[in-house]
C-alpha positions in Angstrom: -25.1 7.6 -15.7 -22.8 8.0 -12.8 -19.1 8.6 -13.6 -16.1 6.7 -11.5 -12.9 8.2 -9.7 -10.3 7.4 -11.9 -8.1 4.4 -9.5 -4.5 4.2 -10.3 -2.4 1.4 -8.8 1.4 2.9 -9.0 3.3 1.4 -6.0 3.6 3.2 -3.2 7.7 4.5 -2.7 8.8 4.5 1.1 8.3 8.5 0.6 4.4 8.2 -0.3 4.2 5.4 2.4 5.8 8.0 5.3 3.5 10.6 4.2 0.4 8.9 4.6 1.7 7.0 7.8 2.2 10.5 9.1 -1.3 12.0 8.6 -2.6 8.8 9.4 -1.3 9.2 12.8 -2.0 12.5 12.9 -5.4 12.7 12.5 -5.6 9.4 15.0 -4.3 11.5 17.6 -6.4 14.5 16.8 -9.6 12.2 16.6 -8.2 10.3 20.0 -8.8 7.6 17.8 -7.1 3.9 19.3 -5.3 2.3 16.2 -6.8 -1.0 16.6 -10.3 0.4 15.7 -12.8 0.2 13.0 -12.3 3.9 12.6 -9.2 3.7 12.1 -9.2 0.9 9.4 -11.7 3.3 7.7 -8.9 6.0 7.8 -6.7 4.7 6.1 -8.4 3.4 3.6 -9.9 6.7 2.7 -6.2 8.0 2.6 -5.1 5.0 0.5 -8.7 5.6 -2.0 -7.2 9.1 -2.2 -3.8 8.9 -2.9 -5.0 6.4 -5.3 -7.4 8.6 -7.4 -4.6 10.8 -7.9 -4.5 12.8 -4.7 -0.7 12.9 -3.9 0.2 15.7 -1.8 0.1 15.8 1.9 -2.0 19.1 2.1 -4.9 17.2 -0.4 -4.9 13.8 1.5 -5.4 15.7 5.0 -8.4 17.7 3.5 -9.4 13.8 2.3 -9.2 12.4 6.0 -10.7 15.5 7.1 -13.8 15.1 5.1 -14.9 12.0 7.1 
C-alpha cells in the first residue's frame, strides 16, 4: 500500500508568495534556465507541491528545487 504526501491548500500570504518567487528565480538563474520553459513550469510546481506538503521554510524548499 503506498502512502500519500499529506497536500494542504492554506492560501499563499504575499510573504510565502515572495519567498518562493525568490528561489524560484534563483535557481532559474543558477540552472540558466529561460523562464518561458517547460523546466521552468516544472520548477515551480515542485516548489508549490512542496510548500504545499508542509514544506515552508526557504532553506527546505531550495533543497526541494534542488532535488530535481
Amino acid at each position: 500500500m503506498r502512502t500519500q504526501g499529506v497536500c494542504t491548500l492554506d492560501p499563499l500570504g504575499p510573504d510565502e508568495l515572495e519567498m518562493i518567487e525568490s528561489i524560484f528565480r534563483r535557481e532559474l538563474k543558477l540552472r540558466a534556465l529561460p523562464l518561458q520553459s517547460d523546466e521552468a513550469e516544472i520548477l515551480a510546481a515542485r516548489l508549490i507541491r512542496a510548500y504545499q506538503s508542509g514544506i515552508r521554510d526557504a532553506a527546505g524548499l531550495t533543497a526541494a528545487a534542488e532535488g530535481m
